[in-house]
MARDREN-850950 format. One record per residue (C-alpha): residue in one letter; x, y, z. Coordinates in nm, 4 decimals. Layout:
residues N
+----+----------+----------+----------+
! aa !        X !        Y !        Z !
+----+----------+----------+----------+
!  A !        X !        Y !        Z !
...
+----+----------+----------+----------+
//
This chain:
residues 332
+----+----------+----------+----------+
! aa !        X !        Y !        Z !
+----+----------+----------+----------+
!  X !  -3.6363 !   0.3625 ! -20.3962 !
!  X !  -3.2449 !   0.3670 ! -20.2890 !
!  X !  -3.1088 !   0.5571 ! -20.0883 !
!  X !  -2.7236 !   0.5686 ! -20.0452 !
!  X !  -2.5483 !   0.6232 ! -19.7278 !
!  X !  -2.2553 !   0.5654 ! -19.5390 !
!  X !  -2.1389 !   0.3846 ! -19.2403 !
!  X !  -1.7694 !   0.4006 ! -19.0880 !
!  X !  -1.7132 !   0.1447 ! -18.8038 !
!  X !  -1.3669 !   0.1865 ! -18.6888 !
!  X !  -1.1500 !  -0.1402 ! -18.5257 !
!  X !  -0.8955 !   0.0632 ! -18.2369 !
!  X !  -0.6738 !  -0.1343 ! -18.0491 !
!  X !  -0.6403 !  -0.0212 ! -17.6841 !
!  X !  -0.3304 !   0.1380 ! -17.5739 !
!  X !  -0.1962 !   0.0589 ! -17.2421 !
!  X !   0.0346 !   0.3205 ! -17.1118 !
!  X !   0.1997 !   0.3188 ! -16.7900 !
!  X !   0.2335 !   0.5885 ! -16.4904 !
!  X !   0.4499 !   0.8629 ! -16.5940 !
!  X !   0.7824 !   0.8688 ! -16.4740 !
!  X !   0.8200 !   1.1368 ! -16.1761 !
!  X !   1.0398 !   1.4441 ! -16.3073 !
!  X !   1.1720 !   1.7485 ! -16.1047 !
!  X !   0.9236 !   1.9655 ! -16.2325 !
!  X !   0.5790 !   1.8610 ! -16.1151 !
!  X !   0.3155 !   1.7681 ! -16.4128 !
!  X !  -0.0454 !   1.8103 ! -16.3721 !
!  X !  -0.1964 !   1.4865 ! -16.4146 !
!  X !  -0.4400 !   1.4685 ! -16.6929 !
!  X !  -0.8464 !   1.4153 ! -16.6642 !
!  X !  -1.0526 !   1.0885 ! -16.7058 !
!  X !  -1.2553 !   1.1706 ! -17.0750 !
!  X !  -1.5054 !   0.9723 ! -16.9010 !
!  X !  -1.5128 !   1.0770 ! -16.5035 !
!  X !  -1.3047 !   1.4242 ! -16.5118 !
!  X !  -1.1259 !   1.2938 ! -16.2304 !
!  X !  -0.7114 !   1.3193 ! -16.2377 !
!  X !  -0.6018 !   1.0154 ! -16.3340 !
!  X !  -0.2849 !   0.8439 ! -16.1903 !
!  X !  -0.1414 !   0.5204 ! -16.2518 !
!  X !  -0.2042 !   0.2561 ! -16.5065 !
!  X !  -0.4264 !   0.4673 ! -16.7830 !
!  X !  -0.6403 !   0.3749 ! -17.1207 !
!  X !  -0.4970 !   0.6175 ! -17.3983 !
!  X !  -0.6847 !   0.6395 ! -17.7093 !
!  X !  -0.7606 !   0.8983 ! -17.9697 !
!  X !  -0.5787 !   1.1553 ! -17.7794 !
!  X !  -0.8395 !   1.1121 ! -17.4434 !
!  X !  -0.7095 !   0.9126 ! -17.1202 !
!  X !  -0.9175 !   0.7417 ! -16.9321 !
!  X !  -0.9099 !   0.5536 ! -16.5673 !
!  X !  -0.8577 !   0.1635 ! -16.6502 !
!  X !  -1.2202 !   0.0951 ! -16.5125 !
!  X !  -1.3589 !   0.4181 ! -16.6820 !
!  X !  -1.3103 !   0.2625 ! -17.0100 !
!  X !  -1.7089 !   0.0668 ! -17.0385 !
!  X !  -1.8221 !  -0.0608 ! -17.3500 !
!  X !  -2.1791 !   0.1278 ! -17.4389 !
!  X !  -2.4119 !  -0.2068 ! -17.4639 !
!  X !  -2.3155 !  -0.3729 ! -17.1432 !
!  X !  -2.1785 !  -0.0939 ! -16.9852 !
!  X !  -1.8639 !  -0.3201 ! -16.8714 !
!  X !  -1.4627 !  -0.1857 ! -16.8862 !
!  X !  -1.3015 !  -0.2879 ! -17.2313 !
!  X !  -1.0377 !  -0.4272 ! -17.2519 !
!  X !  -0.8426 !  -0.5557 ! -17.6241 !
!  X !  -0.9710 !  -0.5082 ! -17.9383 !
!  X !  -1.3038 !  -0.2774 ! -17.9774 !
!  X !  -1.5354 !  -0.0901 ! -18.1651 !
!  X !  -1.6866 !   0.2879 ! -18.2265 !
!  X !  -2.0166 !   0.3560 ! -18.3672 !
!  X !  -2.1543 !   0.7278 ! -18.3441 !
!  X !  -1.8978 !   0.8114 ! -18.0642 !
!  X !  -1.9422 !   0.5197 ! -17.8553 !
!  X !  -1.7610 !   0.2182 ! -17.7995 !
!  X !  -1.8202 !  -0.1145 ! -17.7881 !
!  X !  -1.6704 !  -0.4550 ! -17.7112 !
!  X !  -1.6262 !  -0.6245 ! -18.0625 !
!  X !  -1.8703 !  -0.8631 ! -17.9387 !
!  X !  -2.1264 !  -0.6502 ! -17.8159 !
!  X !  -2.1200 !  -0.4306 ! -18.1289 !
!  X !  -2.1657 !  -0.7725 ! -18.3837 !
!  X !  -2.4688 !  -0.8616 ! -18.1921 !
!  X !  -2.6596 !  -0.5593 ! -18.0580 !
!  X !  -2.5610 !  -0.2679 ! -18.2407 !
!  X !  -2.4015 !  -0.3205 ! -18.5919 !
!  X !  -2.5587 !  -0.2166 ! -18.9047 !
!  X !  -2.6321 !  -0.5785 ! -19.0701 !
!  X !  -2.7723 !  -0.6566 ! -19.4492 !
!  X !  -3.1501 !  -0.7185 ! -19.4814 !
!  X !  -3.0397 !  -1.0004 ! -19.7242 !
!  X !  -2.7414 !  -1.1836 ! -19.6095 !
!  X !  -2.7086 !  -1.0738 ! -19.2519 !
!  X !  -2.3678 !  -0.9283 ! -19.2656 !
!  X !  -2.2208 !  -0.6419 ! -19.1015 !
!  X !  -2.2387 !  -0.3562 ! -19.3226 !
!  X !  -1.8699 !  -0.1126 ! -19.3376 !
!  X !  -1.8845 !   0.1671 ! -19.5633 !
!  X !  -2.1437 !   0.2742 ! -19.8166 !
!  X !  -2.4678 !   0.0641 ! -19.8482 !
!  X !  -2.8013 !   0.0874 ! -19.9733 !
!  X !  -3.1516 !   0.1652 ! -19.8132 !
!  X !  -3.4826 !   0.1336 ! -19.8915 !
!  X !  -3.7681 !   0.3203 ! -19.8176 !
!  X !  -3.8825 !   0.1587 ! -19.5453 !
!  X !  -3.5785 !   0.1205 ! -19.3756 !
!  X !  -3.4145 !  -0.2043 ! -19.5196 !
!  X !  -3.0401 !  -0.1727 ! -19.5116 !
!  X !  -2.8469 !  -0.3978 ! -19.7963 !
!  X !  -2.4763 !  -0.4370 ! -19.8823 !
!  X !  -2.3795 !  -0.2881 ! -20.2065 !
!  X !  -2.2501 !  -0.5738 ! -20.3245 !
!  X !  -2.6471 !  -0.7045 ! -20.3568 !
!  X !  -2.7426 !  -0.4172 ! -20.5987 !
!  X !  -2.7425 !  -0.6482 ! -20.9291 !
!  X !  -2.7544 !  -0.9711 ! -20.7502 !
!  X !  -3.1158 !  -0.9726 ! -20.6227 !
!  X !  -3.4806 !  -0.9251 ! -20.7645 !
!  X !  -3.6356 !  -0.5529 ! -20.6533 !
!  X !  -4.0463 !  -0.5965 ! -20.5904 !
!  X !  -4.1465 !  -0.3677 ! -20.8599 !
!  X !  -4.4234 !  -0.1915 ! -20.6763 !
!  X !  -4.2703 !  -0.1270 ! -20.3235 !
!  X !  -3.9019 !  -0.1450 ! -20.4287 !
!  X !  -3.7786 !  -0.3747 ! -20.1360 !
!  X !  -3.5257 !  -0.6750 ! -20.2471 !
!  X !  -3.7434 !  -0.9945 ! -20.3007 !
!  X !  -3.6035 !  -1.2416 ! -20.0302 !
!  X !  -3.7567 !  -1.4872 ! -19.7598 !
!  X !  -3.5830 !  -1.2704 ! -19.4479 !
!  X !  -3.7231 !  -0.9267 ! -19.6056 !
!  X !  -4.0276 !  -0.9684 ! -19.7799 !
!  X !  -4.1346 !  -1.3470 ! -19.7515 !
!  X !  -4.0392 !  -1.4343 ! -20.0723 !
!  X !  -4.2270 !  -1.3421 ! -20.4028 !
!  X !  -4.3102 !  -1.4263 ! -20.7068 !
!  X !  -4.1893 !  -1.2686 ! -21.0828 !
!  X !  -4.5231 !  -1.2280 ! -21.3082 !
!  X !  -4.4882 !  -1.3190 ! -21.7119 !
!  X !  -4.3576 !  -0.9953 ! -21.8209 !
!  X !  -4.0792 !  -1.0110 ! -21.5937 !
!  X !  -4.1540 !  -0.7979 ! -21.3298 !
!  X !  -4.1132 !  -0.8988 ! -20.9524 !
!  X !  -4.3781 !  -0.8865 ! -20.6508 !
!  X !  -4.2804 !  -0.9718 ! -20.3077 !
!  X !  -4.5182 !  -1.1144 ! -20.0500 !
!  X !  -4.5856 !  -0.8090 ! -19.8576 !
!  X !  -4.7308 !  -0.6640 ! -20.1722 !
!  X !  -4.8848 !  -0.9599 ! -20.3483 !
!  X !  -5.2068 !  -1.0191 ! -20.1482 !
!  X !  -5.3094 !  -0.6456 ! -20.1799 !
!  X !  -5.3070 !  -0.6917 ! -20.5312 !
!  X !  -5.6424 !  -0.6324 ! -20.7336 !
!  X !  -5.7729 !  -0.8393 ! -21.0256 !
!  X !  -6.1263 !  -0.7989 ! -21.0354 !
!  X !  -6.2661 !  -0.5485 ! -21.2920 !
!  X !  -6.5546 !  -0.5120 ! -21.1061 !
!  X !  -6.2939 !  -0.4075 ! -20.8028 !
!  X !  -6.1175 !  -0.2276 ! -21.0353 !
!  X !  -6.4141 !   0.0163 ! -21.1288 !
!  X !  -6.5049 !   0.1222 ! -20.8312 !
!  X !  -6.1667 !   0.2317 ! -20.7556 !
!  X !  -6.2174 !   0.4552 ! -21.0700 !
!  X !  -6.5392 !   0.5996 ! -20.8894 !
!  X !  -6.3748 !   0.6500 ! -20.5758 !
!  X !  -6.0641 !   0.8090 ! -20.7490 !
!  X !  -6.2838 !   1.0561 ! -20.9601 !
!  X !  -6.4263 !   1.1651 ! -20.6231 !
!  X !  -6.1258 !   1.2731 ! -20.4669 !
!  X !  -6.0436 !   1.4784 ! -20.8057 !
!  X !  -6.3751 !   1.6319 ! -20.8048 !
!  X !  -6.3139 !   1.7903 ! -20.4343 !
!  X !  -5.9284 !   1.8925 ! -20.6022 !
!  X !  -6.1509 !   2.1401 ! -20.8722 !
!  X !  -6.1451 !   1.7944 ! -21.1205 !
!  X !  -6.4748 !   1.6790 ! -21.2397 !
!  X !  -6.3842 !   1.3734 ! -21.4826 !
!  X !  -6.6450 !   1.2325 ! -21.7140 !
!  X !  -6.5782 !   0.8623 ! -21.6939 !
!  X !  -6.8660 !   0.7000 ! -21.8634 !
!  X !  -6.8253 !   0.4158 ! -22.0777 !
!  X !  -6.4191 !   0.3714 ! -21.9584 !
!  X !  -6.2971 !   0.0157 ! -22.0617 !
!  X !  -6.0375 !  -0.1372 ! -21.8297 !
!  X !  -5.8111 !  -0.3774 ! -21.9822 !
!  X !  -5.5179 !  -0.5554 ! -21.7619 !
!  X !  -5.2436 !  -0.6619 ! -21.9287 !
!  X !  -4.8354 !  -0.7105 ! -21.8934 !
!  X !  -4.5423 !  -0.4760 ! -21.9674 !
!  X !  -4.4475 !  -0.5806 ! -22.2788 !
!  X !  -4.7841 !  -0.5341 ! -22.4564 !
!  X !  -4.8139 !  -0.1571 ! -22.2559 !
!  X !  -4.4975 !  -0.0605 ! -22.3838 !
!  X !  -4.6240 !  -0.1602 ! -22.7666 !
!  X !  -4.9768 !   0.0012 ! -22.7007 !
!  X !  -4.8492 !   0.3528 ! -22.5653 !
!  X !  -4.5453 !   0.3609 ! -22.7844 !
!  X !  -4.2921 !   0.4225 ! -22.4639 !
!  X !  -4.0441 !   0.1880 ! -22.3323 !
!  X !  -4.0497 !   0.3106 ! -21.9588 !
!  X !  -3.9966 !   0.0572 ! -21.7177 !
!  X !  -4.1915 !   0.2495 ! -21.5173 !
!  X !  -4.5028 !   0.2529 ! -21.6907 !
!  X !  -4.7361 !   0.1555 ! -21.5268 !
!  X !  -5.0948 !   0.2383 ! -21.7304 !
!  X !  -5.2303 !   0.4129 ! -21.9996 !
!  X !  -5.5152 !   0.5458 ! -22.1870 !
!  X !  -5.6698 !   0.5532 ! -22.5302 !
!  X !  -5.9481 !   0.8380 ! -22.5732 !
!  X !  -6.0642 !   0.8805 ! -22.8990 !
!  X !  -6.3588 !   1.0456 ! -23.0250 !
!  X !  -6.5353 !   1.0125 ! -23.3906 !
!  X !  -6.7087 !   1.2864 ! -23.5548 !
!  X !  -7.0088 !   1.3490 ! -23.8247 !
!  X !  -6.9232 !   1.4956 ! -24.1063 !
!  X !  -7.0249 !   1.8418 ! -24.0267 !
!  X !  -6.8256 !   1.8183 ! -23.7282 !
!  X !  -7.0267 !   1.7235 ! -23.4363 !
!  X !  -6.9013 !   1.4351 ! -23.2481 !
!  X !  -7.1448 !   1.1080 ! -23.1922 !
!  X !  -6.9715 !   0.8533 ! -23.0599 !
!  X !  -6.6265 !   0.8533 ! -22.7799 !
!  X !  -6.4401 !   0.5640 ! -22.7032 !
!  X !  -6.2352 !   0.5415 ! -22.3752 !
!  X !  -5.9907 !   0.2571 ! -22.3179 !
!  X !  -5.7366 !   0.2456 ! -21.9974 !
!  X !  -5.4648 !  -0.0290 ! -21.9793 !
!  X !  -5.3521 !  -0.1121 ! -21.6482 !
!  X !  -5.0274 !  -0.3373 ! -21.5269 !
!  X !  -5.2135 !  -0.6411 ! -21.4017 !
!  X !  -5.0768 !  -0.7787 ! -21.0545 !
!  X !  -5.0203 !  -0.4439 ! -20.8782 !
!  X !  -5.1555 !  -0.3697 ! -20.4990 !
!  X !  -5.3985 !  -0.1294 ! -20.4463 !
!  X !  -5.2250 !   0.1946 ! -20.3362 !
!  X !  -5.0248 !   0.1684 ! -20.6674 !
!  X !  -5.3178 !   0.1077 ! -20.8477 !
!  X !  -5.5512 !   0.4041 ! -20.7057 !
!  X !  -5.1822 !   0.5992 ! -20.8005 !
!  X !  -5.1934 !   0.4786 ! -21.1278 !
!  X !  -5.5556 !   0.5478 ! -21.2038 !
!  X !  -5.5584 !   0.9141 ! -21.0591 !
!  X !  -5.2859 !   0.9429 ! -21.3156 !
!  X !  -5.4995 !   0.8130 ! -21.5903 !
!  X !  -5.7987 !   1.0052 ! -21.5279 !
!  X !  -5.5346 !   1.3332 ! -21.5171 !
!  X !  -5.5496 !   1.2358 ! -21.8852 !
!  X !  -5.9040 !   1.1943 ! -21.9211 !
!  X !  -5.9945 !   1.5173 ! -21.7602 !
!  X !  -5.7366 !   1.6973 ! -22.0552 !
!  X !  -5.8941 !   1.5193 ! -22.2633 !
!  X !  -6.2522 !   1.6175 ! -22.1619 !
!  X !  -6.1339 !   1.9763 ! -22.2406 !
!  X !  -5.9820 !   1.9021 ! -22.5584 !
!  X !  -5.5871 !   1.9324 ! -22.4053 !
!  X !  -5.4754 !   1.6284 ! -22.7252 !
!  X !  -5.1218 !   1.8118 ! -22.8081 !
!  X !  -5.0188 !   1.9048 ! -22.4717 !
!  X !  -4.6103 !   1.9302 ! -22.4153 !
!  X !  -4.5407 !   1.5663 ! -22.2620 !
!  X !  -4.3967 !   1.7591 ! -21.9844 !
!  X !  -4.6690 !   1.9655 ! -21.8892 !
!  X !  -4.8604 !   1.6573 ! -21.9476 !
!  X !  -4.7623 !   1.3744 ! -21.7455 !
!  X !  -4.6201 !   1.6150 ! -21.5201 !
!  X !  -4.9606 !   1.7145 ! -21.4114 !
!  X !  -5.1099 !   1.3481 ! -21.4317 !
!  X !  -4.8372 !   1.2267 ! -21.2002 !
!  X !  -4.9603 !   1.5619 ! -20.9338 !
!  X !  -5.2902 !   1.4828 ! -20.9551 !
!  X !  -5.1956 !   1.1293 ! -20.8357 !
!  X !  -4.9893 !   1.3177 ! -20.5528 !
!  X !  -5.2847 !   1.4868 ! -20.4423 !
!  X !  -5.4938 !   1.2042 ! -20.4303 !
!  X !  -5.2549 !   1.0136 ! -20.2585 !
!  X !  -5.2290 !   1.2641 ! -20.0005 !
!  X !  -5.6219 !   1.1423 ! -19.8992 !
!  X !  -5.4708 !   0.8377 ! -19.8093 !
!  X !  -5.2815 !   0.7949 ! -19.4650 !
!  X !  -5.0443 !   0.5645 ! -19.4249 !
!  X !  -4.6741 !   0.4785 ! -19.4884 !
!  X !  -4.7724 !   0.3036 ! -19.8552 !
!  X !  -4.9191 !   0.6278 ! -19.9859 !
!  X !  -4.6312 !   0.8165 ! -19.8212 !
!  X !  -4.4099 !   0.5593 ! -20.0639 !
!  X !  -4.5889 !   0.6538 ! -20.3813 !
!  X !  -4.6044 !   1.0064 ! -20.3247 !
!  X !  -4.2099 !   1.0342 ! -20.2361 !
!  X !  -4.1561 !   0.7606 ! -20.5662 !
!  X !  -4.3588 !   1.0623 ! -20.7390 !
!  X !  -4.1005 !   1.3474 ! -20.6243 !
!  X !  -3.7990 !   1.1423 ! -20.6645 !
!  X !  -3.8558 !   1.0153 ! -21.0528 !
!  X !  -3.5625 !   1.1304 ! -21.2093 !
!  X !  -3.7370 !   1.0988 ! -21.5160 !
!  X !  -3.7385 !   1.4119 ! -21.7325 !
!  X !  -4.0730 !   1.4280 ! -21.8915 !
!  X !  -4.2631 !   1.2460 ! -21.5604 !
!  X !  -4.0596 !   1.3764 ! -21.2638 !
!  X !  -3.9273 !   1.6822 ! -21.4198 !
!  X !  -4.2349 !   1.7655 ! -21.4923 !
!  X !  -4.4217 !   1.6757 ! -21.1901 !
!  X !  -4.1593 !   1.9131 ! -20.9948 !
!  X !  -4.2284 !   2.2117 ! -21.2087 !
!  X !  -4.6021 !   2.1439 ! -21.1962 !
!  X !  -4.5819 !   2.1084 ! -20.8082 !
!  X !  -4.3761 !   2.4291 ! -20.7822 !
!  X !  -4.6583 !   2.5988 ! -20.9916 !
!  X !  -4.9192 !   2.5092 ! -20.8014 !
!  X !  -4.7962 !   2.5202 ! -20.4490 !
!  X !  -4.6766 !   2.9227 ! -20.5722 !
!  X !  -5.0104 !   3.0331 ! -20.7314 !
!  X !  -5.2848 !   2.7440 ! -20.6158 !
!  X !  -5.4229 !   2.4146 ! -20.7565 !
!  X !  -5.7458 !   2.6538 ! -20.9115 !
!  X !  -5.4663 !   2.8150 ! -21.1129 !
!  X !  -5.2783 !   2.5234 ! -21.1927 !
!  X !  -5.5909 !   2.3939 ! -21.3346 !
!  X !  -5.6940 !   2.6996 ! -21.5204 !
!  X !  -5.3800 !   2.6675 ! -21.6990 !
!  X !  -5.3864 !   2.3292 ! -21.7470 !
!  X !  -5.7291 !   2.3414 ! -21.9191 !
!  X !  -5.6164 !   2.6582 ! -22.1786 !
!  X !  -5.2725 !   2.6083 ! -22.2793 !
!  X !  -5.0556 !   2.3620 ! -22.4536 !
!  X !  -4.7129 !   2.4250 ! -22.2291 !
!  X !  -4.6433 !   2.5681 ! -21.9119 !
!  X !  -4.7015 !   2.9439 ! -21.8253 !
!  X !  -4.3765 !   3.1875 ! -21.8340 !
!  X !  -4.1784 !   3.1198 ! -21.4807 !
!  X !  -4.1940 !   2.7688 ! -21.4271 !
+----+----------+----------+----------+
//
């Protein structure tokens, strides 16, 4: 998650102006911008404000400047003071940051400059470096997990499934009772996701295969349910990803197979904001904001009109709809 804002660190140069020369007609002597007092004599003139030689005090050690300095959010600063107390500097290569940069959601600052030049974990979205993250590592498929993020990673099946049963129970207090029995999990990379599902997101993260075989006069006698998940990815994103998943499964449950993608994934990737929102914390605040930010248009697009459906007429309605038709209702 980037954020893009911008910083404007000015370098003045003080002005030194001597007393006025006395005229016949008397001149009211102008105010200190700092003390209010008249000031008369040797002055500091800069930015159209006067001050008293002595008023003039740098911000961080609160001693006059004199030379060269620096303004940051209306205050000023000796050069020195500002390079090592108060300047912006890069996450990644320590440098003072001037103009536009990039931030992260948890508060990183980076020069621009290091947008295509450095590996972005792929589950928390900080740049992968020793100073930032520890280092990381970059899995088979070519994605990237820093070392904040790497230990909360979950591997075990075993692990894995009772996430799935903890999951379903938040859903069922949300109005979503998901029949779950016999669910395979399957782990694998990117590359084989992307061939399974048929989609080339980079953000995929799982998905599932639901089928369901039938006699021949019609009633159904045997249901197979497969989900694929990214292997390698921490907890939060997992319990993300499989609230997601089981969005599908509970469509499925209810027959929902031809479903606009919109309306679709849209609601899978709400139900994961809901569940989410059971989990304090700044990481599930991170997956639910990823959630409202995804510029994508079938999975954020979609999410957004699904949220703005169900925060105007309730989840029970969301759901009702959700369950009985293919698209979304007339208004949103």
């Amino acid at each position: 998650m980037r954020l893009i804002a911008v910083l404007l660190v000015g370098l003045c140069l003080a002005t030194w102006v001597a007393p006025a020369l006395a005229t016949n007609a008397p001149v009211a002597p102008p105010l200190c911008a700092a003390c209010g007092k008249p000031v008369a004599g040797a002055s500091f003139t800069t930015r159209g404000a006067v001050y008293h030689t002595d008023c003039f005090r740098c911000a961080w050690c609160n001693r006059p400047i004199a030379g060269p300095y620096s303004e940051y959010k209306g205050k000023n600063y000796h050069d020195d003071c500002f390079a090592r107390h108060v300047a912006l500097k890069c996450a990644l290569c320590g440098d003072i940051i001037r103009g536009e940069y990039l931030q992260d959601f948890w508060g990183n600052s980076y020069c621009m400059s290091h947008e295509h030049d450095a590996p972005v974990c792929d589950s928390c979205g900080r740049f992968v470096s020793q100073k930032t993250t520890g280092g990381g590592v970059r899995y088979d498929d070519g994605r990237y997990i820093c070392n904040l993020c790497r230990p909360k990673s979950v591997t075990d099946i075993d692990e894995i499934l009772r996430l799935v049963h903890e999951v379903a129970g938040h859903m069922k207090s949300l109005g979503m009772k998901v029949d779950y029995d016999g669910i395979r999990i399957h782990l694998i990379g990117r590359d084989e996701m992307q061939k399974l599902s048929g989609h080339h997101s980079e953000g995929l993260r799982g998905f599932t295969d639901y089928r369901e075989e039938y006699r021949v006069f019609g009633k159904s006698y045997d249901r197979h349910m497969d989900m694929y998940l990214l292997y390698g990815m921490p907890r939060m994103e997992l319990i993300s990803t499989i609230a997601h998943e089981l969005g599908h499964v509970w469509q499925f449950n209810r027959g929902r197979f031809k479903n606009d993608r919109a309306w679709n994934e849209g609601s899978c990737n709400y139900t994961a904001y809901l569940v989410l929102g059971d989990y304090p914390g700044r990481e599930s605040a991170f997956f639910r904001t990823s959630l409202s930010r995804d510029d994508d248009d079938v999975y954020g697009e979609g999410f957004r009109r699904v949220k703005t459906l169900a925060e105007a007429e309730g989840n029970k309605e969301w759901l009702h709809y959700l369950a009985r038709s293919t698209d979304f209702p007339s208004g949103y």
